[in-house]
Residue, then its C-alpha position, 0 to 999 in steps of 0.5 A: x500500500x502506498x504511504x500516507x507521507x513519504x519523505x525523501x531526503x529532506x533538508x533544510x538551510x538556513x543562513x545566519x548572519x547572512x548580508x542579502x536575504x530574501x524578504x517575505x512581507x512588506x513590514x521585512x522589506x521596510x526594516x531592512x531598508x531602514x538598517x541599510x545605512x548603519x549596516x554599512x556603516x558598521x561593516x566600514x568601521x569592521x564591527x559587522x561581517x558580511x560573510x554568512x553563515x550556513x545552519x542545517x536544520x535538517x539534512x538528508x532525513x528520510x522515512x515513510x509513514x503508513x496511514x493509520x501509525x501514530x509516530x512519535x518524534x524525538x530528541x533534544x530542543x534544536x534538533x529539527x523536529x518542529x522544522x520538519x513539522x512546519x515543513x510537513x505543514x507546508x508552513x515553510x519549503x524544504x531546502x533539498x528533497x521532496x515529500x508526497x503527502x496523500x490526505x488531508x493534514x491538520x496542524x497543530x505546532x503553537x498555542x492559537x495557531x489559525x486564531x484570529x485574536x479579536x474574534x470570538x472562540x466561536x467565530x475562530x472556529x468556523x475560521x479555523x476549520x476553513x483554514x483546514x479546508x473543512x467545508x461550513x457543513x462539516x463544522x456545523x455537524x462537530x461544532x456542539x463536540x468541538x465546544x463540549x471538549x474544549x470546554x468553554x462554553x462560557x467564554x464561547x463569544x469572549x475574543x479569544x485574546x482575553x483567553x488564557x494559553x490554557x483555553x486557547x490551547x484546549x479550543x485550538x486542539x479541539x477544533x483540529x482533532x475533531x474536523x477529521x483529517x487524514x493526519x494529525x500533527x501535534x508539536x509540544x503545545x498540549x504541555x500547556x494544558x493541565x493534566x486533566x486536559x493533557x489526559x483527554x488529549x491523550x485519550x482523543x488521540x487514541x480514538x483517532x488513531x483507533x479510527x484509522x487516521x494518522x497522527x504525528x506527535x513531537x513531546x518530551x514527555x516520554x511515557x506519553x509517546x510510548x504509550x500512544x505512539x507504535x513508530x519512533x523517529x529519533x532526529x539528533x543534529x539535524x540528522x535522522x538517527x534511528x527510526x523503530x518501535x517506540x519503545x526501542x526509540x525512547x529507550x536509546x534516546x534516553x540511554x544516550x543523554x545520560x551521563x554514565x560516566x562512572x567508567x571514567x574516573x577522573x570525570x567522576x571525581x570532577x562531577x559537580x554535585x551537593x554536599x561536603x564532598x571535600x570531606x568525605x567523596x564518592x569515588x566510584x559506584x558498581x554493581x556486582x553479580x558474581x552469578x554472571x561474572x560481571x559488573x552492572x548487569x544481571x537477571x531478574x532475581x539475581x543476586x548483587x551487591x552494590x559497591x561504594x567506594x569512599x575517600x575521607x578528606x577532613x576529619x569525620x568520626x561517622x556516617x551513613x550510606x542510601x542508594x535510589x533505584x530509578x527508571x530511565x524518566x527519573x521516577x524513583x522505584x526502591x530506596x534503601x537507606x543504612x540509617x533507618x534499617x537498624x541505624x547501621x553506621x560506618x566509623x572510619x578507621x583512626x588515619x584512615x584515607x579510602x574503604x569501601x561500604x557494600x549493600x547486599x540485595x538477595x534478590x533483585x526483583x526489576x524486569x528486563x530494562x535499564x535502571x538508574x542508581x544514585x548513592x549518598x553519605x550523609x550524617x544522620x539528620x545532621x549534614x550531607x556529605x557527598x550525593x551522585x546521581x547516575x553513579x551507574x547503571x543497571x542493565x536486566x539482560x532478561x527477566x524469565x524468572x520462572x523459566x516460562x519462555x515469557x519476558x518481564x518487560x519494564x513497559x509491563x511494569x518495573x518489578x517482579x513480585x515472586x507470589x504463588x496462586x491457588x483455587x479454591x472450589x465454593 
C-alpha cells in the first residue's frame, strides 16, 4: 500500500548572519531598508561581517509513514523536529528533497495557531476549520463536540485574546482533532494544558488513531509517546538517527543523554554535585553479580551487591550510606537507606584515607530494562556529605524468572513480585 507521507531526503538551510536575504512581507522589506545605512556603516568601521553563515536544520532525513501509525518524534530542543513539522505543514519549503503527502493534514505546532485574536472562540472556529479546508457543513455537524471538549462554553463569544494559553490551547486542539483529517500533527503545545486536559488529549488521540487516521506527535514527555505512539523517529543534529518501535526509540534516546560516566574516573571525581564532598567523596559506584561474572548487569532475581567506594578528606568520626533505584524518566522505584534499617553506621578507621561500604540485595526483583542508581553519605539528620546521581547503571539482560519462555518487560511494569496462586472450589 502506498504511504500516507513519504519523505525523501529532506533538508533544510538556513543562513545566519547572512548580508542579502530574501524578504517575505512588506513590514521585512521596510526594516531592512531602514538598517541599510548603519549596516554599512558598521561593516566600514569592521564591527559587522558580511560573510554568512550556513545552519542545517535538517539534512538528508528520510522515512515513510503508513496511514493509520501514530509516530512519535524525538530528541533534544534544536534538533529539527518542529522544522520538519512546519515543513510537513507546508508552513515553510524544504531546502533539498521532496515529500508526497496523500490526505488531508491538520496542524497543530503553537498555542492559537489559525486564531484570529479579536474574534470570538466561536467565530475562530468556523475560521479555523476553513483554514483546514473543512467545508461550513462539516463544522456545523462537530461544532456542539468541538465546544463540549474544549470546554468553554462560557467564554464561547469572549475574543479569544482575553483567553488564557490554557483555553486557547484546549479550543485550538479541539477544533483540529475533531474536523477529521487524514493526519494529525501535534508539536509540544498540549504541555500547556493541565493534566486533566493533557489526559483527554491523550485519550482523543487514541480514538483517532483507533479510527484509522494518522497522527504525528513531537513531546518530551516520554511515557506519553510510548504509550500512544507504535513508530519512533529519533532526529539528533539535524540528522535522522534511528527510526523503530517506540519503545526501542525512547529507550536509546534516553540511554544516550545520560551521563554514565562512572567508567571514567577522573570525570567522576570532577562531577559537580551537593554536599561536603571535600570531606568525605564518592569515588566510584558498581554493581556486582558474581552469578554472571560481571559488573552492572544481571537477571531478574539475581543476586548483587552494590559497591561504594569512599575517600575521607577532613576529619569525620561517622556516617551513613542510601542508594535510589530509578527508571530511565527519573521516577524513583526502591530506596534503601543504612540509617533507618537498624541505624547501621560506618566509623572510619583512626588515619584512615579510602574503604569501601557494600549493600547486599538477595534478590533483585526489576524486569528486563535499564535502571538508574544514585548513592549518598550523609550524617544522620545532621549534614550531607557527598550525593551522585547516575553513579551507574543497571542493565536486566532478561527477566524469565520462572523459566516460562515469557519476558518481564519494564513497559509491563518495573518489578517482579515472586507470589504463588491457588483455587479454591465454593
Amino acid at each position: 500500500m502506498k504511504p500516507i507521507i513519504r519523505i525523501e531526503n529532506i533538508g533544510k538551510m538556513y543562513s545566519i548572519g547572512a548580508k542579502e536575504k530574501r524578504h517575505d512581507t512588506l513590514g521585512e522589506v521596510i526594516i531592512h531598508t531602514l538598517k541599510s545605512p548603519l549596516r554599512r556603516l558598521k561593516e566600514l568601521q569592521g564591527i559587522a561581517h558580511s560573510y554568512d553563515t550556513i545552519f542545517w536544520a535538517l539534512k538528508n532525513v528520510s522515512f515513510d509513514v503508513e496511514k493509520g501509525d501514530v509516530v512519535g518524534i524525538v530528541g533534544r530542543n534544536g534538533a529539527g523536529k518542529s522544522t520538519l513539522l512546519k515543513i510537513l505543514s507546508k508552513i515553510t519549503d524544504p531546502t533539498e528533497g521532496r515529500i508526497a503527502i496523500n490526505g488531508r493534514i491538520s496542524s497543530l505546532l503553537e498555542v492559537g495557531t489559525g486564531f484570529h485574536p479579536d474574534l470570538t472562540g466561536r467565530e475562530n472556529i468556523y475560521l479555523n476549520g476553513a483554514i483546514l479546508g473543512m467545508k461550513q457543513a462539516e463544522i456545523n455537524r462537530k461544532f456542539d463536540e468541538i465546544v463540549e471538549f474544549a470546554e468553554i462554553e462560557k467564554f464561547l463569544d469572549t475574543p479569544v485574546k482575553r483567553y488564557s494559553s490554557g483555553m486557547y490551547v484546549r479550543l485550538a486542539f479541539a477544533v483540529a482533532a475533531h474536523l477529521e483529517p487524514e493526519i494529525l500533527i501535534v508539536d509540544e503545545v498540549l504541555a500547556v494544558g493541565d493534566i486533566q486536559f493533557q489526559k483527554k488529549c491523550m485519550g482523543k488521540m487514541e480514538d483517532v488513531s483507533k479510527g484509522g487516521r494518522t497522527i504525528l506527535f513531537v513531546s518530551h514527555n516520554m511515557g506519553a509517546l510510548r504509550n500512544l505512539c507504535k513508530t519512533g523517529v529519533l532526529l539528533e543534529g539535524g540528522l535522522c538517527k534511528m527510526i523503530g518501535s517506540s519503545n526501542e526509540v525512547v529507550d536509546y534516546y534516553l540511554s544516550s543523554n545520560s551521563s554514565n560516566d562512572t567508567t571514567d574516573q577522573i570525570k567522576f571525581r570532577k562531577r559537580h554535585r551537593p554536599g561536603l564532598p571535600t570531606r568525605l567523596q564518592i569515588t566510584n559506584v558498581v554493581i556486582e553479580n558474581k552469578k554472571l561474572n560481571c559488573v552492572n548487569e544481571a537477571e531478574t532475581l539475581d543476586e548483587l551487591v552494590i559497591k561504594i567506594d569512599y575517600e575521607v578528606l577532613a576529619n569525620i568520626d561517622s556516617f551513613c550510606a542510601e542508594w535510589k533505584f530509578k527508571d530511565l524518566y527519573g521516577t524513583n522505584l526502591s530506596y534503601s537507606s543504612s540509617s533507618p534499617l537498624g541505624n547501621i553506621v560506618f566509623y572510619p578507621e583512626a588515619n584512615e584515607r579510602c574503604g569501601q561500604i557494600q549493600c547486599h540485595i538477595p534478590k533483585v526483583p526489576l524486569s528486563m530494562g535499564e535502571y538508574v542508581l544514585d548513592v549518598a553519605l550523609f550524617k544522620p539528620n545532621v549534614v550531607l556529605m557527598d550525593h551522585v546521581e547516575d553513579a551507574c547503571r543497571l542493565i536486566i539482560k532478561t527477566s524469565d524468572p520462572m523459566k516460562t519462555g515469557f519476558q518481564y518487560k519494564r513497559e509491563n511494569a518495573p518489578f517482579f513480585i515472586e507470589c504463588e496462586w491457588s483455587k479454591s472450589s465454593g
